[in-house]
Structure formats: structure tokens, C-alpha cells
C-alpha positions as CSV (number, residue, x, y, z in Angstrom):
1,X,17.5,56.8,4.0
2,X,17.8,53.9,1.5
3,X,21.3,54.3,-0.2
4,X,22.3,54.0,-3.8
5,X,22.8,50.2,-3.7
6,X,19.9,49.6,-2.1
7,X,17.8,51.8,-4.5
8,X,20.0,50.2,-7.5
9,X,18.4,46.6,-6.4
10,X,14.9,47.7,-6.2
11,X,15.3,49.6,-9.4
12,X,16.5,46.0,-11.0
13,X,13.9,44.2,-9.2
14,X,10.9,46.6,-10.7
15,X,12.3,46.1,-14.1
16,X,12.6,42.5,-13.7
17,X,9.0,42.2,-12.6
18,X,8.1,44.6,-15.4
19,X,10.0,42.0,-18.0
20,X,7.9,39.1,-16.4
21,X,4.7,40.7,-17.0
22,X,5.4,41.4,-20.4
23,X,6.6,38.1,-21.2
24,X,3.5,36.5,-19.4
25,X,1.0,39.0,-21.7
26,X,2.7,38.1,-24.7
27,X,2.7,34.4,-23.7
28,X,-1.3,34.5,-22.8
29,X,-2.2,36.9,-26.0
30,X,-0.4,34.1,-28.1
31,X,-2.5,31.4,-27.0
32,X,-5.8,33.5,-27.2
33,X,-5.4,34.3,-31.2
34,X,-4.6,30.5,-31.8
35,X,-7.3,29.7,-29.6
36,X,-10.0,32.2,-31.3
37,X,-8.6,31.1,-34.1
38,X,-9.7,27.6,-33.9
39,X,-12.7,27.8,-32.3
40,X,-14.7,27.7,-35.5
41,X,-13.0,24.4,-36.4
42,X,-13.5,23.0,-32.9
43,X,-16.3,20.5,-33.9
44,X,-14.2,19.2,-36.7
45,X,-11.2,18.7,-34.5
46,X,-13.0,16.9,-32.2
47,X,-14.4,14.5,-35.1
48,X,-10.4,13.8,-36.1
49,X,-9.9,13.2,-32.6
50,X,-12.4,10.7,-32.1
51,X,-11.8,9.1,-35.7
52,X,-9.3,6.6,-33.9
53,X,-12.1,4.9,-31.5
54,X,-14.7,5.5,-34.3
55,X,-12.5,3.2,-36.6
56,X,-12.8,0.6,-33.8
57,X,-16.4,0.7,-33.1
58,X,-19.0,-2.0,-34.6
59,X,-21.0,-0.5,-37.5
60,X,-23.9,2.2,-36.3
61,X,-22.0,2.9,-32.9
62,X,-21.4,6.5,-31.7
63,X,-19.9,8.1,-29.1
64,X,-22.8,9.9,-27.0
65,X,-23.2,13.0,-24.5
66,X,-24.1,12.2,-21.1
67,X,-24.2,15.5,-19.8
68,X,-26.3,18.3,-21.5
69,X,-23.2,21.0,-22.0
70,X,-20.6,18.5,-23.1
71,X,-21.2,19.0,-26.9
72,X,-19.9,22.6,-26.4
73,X,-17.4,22.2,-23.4
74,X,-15.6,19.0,-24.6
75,X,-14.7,20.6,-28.1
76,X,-13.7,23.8,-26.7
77,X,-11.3,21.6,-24.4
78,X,-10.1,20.3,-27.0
79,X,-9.9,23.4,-29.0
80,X,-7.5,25.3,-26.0
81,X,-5.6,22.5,-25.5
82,X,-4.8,22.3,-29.3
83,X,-3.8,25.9,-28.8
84,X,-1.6,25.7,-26.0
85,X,0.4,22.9,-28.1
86,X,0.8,24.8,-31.3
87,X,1.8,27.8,-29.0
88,X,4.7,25.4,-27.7
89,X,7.5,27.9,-29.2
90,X,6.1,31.0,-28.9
91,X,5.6,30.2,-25.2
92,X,9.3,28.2,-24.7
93,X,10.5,31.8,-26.8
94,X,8.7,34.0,-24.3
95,X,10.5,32.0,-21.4
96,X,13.8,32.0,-23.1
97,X,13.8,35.7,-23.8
98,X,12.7,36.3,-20.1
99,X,15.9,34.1,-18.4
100,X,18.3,34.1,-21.5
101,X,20.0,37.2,-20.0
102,X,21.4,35.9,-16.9
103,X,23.2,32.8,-18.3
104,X,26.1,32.0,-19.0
105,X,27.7,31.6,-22.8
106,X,27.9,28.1,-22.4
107,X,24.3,27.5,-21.3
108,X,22.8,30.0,-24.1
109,X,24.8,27.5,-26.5
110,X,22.9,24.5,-25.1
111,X,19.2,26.4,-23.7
112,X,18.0,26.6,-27.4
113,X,19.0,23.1,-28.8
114,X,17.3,22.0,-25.6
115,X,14.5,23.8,-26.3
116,X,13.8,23.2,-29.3
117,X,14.4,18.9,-29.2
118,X,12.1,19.2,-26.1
119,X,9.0,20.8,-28.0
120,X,9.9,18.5,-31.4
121,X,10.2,15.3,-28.8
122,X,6.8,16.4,-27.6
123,X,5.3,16.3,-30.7
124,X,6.6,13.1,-31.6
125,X,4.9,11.6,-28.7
126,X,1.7,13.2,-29.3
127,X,2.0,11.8,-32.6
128,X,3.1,8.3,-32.1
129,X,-0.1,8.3,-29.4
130,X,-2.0,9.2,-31.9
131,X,-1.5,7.0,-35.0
132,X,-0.2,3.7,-33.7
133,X,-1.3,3.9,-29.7
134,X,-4.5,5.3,-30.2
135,X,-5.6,2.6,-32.9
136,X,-4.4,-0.5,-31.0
137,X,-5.5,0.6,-27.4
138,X,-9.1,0.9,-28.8
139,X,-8.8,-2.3,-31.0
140,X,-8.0,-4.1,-27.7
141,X,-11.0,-2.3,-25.9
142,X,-13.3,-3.2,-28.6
143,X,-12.3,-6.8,-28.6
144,X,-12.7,-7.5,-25.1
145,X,-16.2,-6.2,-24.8
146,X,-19.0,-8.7,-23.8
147,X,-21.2,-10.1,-25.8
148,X,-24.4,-7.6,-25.7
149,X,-22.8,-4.6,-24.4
150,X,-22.5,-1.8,-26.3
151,X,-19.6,0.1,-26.1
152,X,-21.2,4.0,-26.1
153,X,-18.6,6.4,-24.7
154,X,-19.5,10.0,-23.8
155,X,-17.3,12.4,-25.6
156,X,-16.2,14.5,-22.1
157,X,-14.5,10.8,-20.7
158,X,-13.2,10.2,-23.8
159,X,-11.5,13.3,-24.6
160,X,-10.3,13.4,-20.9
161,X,-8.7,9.6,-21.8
162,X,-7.2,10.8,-25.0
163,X,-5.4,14.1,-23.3
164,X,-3.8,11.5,-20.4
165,X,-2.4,9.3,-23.4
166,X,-1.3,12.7,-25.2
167,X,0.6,14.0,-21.9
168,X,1.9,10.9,-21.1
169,X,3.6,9.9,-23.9
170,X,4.4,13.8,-25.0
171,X,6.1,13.7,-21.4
172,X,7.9,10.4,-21.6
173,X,9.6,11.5,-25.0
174,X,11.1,14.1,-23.6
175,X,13.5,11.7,-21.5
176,X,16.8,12.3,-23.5
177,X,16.5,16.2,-22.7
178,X,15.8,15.3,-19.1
179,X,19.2,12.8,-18.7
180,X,20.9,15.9,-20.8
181,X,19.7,18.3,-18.0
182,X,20.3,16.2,-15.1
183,X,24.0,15.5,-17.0
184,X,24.6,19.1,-17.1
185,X,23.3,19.9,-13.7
186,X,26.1,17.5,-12.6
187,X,23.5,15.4,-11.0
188,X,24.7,12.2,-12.6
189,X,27.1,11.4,-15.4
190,X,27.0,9.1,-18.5
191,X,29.4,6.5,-16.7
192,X,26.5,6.2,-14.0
193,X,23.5,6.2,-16.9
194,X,25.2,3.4,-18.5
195,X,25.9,1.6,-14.9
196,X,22.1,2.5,-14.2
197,X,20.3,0.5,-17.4
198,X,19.5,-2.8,-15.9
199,X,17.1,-0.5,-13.3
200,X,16.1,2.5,-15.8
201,X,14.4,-0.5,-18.0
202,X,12.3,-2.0,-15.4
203,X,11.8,1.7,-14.1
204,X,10.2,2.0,-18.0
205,X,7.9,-1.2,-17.9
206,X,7.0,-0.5,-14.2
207,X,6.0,3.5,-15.9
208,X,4.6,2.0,-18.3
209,X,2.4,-0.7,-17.1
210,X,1.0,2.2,-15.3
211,X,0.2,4.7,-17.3
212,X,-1.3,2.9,-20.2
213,X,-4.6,0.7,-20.3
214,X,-4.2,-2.8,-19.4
215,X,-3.0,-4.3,-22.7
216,X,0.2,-5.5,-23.2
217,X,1.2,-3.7,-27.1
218,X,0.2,0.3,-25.5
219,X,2.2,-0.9,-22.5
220,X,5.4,-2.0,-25.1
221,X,4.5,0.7,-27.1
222,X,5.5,2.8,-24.7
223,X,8.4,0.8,-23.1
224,X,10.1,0.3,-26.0
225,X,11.0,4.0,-27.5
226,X,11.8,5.0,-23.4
227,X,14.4,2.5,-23.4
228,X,15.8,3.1,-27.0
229,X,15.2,7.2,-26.0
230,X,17.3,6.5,-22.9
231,X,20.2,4.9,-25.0
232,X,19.9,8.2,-27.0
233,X,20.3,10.4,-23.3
234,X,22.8,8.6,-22.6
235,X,24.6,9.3,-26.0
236,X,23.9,13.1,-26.0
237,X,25.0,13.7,-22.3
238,X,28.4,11.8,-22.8
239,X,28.2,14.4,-26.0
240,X,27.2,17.3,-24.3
241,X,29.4,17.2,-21.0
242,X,31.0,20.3,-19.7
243,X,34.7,20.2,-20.0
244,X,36.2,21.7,-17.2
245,X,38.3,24.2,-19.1
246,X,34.3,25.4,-20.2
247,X,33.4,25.8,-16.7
248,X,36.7,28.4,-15.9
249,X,36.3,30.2,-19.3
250,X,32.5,30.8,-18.5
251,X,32.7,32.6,-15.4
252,X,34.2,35.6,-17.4
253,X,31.0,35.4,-19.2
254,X,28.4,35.8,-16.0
255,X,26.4,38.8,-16.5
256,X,26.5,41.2,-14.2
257,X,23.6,41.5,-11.7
């Protein structure tokens, strides 16, 4: 017969699965409201989204549907991953509530400023894609077209071009709370980021010259703030290093399994 620790442990591991569940409902529910919510303006986001290429196209161009259900699929896209970006908190919450528990006092202290500069550096990148990438990668695209071809994207590519540029540079923001991380983690230390420049800077162009089209302002656009946000990693992982008196005063704090 199973004894009382053994029953204790399964009794923790129900409620633990119980507490994911929950979290994972709450998580999904959010994203449905915002998501029903903004289905009625779907249309017109799509219209700001597309304002950025439209700006760049000769007079009387459009963009065009190539298949017959991209005017309804592409804006609902559109419309869920809008949703699943304004949910950012509420889902980074859900996840926080769900693991905050089982750290230590120390990491609580640092989980939600991490948290928090992760969703805000994501935004910025989203934004910076979208007012000063955006508008110069599609001036470029425009300019380079041949004579007698006209450029007539279908929305579905397009939006599936825009989302790549959104991600990527969302992503690539978020490199100061990655060297932060990997700082804490004790997987490197700011002595070795600093040592580790010279290669972290043609790591960036090399990123970059991949990731964006084949013009050479999106691909310094990019560059640029990952090498000025790795000067700031640098600067808040020398800031944010454990002290080892920390690491002995924590372990008091460990909760309980």
C-alpha cells in the first residue's frame, strides 16, 4: 500500500496539474475576448497594416487577392495575432502566477522586472519595424522594380512578410533580458560580454544580413540598436549580478516542496 509520502507527492502533483490548467484557461480565455473583440475592426487593421507599402506604391496600385478566401483569412490572421500581442501581460501574468511559488526571494525580485522590460522591449521592436523599417524596406523594393512591372502583392504574402519583420525585430530587442538571463544563470559574466564584443558585433550584422531583405539601411537598422542593446546587457548584468552573500541568504528562502 502507497504510504503517506508517496500519497503526499501525488496529492501535490494533482494540484500542480490542476494550477496549470487553470492558468492555461485563463491564458486562452484572455486571448479569445481580445480576439472577438477585434474581429469587427479586422478589415481596418489590416488597411493600417498595409498603409506602409501603400505609401510606397506608384499612384492606382493595390495590393490584390490571389487566392479566393484570403480577404477573410489574412485579416483574421492578422486580427489573432494582434490579440496574442496585446495579451502579452496577461499571458507573462498567467505564467508568473503559475511558477512564482517555487522561487527563490531573490529571483521573484528580478522575474517581474524581467518580465515586464521583455514584453516593453518587444513592443519597441514591433514598433521600430513598423514606422522606420517598414517604410524604407518598401521604398527600396519599390525603387528597384523594372521598368514595366507592376509591383501587385497579394495581401496573404504580404502579411506573412510583415509578421517575419515583426518577430524578428520584437525578438532581437529582447537581447539585454537574454545577456541578463544568461548572467544570472551563471552561464557567462559581464567580464566575458565585454571580452566577447568584437564577435557579438559581427554575430549582429551576420543576424542581420539574414533576417532582413537585401538592402543595406533594414540590415543597419537592425544591426545598429543590437549592438547599442548589447552595450545596455552588458550594463544591466554587471548591475544585476548575484553577490554571493545573496546566493547563502536565499537558500533559507526555498519553498518547501
Amino acid at each position: 500500500m502507497p504510504n503517506d509520502a508517496d500519497s503526499a507527492i501525488d496529492s501535490s502533483l494533482l494540484d500542480h496539474l490542476v494550477e496549470l490548467r487553470s492558468r492555461l484557461m485563463r491564458a486562452i480565455a484572455g486571448v479569445v475576448l481580445v480576439l472577438l473583440g477585434l474581429l469587427p475592426f479586422a478589415n481596418r487593421l489590416y488597411g493600417l497594416l498595409a498603409q506602409p507599402l501603400l505609401d510606397k506604391l506608384p499612384e492606382g496600385a493595390h495590393l490584390i487577392a490571389v487566392e479566393v478566401a484570403s480577404p477573410f483569412f489574412a485579416p483574421l490572421k492578422l486580427a489573432f495575432f494582434v490579440a496574442v500581442i496585446a495579451t502579452m501581460p496577461w499571458l507573462l501574468y498567467q505564467l508568473w502566477a503559475f511558477v512564482a511559488p517555487g522561487l527563490y526571494r531573490r529571483e521573484k525580485r528580478l522575474a517581474m522586472p524581467l518580465l515586464v522590460s521583455a514584453v516593453l522591449l518587444f513592443y519597441v521592436g514591433c514598433a521600430f519595424a513598423f514606422f522606420l523599417v517598414l517604410p524604407s524596406v518598401f521604398g527600396f523594393l519599390t525603387s528597384v522594380t523594372p521598368d514595366g512591372v507592376a509591383m501587385m502583392t497579394d495581401i496573404h504574402a504580404y502579411l506573412n512578410f510583415v509578421l517575419v519583420i515583426f518577430l524578428a525585430f520584437g525578438l532581437s530587442f529582447e537581447l539585454p533580458v537574454a545577456l541578463v538571463i544568461l548572467s544570472l544563470l551563471g552561464w557567462v559574466t559581464p567580464t566575458q560580454l565585454r571580452e566577447w564584443r568584437g564577435y557579438a558585433v559581427v554575430g549582429v550584422f551576420i543576424l542581420a544580413a539574414v533576417i532582413t531583405p537585401p538592402d543595406v539601411i533594414s540590415q543597419l537598422m537592425l544591426a545598429i540598436p543590437m549592438c547599442l542593446l548589447y552595450e545596455a546587457g552588458i550594463v544591466a548584468a554587471r548591475l544585476l549580478a548575484p553577490k554571493p552573500q545573496d546566493d547563502r541568504g536565499d537558500e533559507a528562502d526555498r519553498p518547501l516542496p
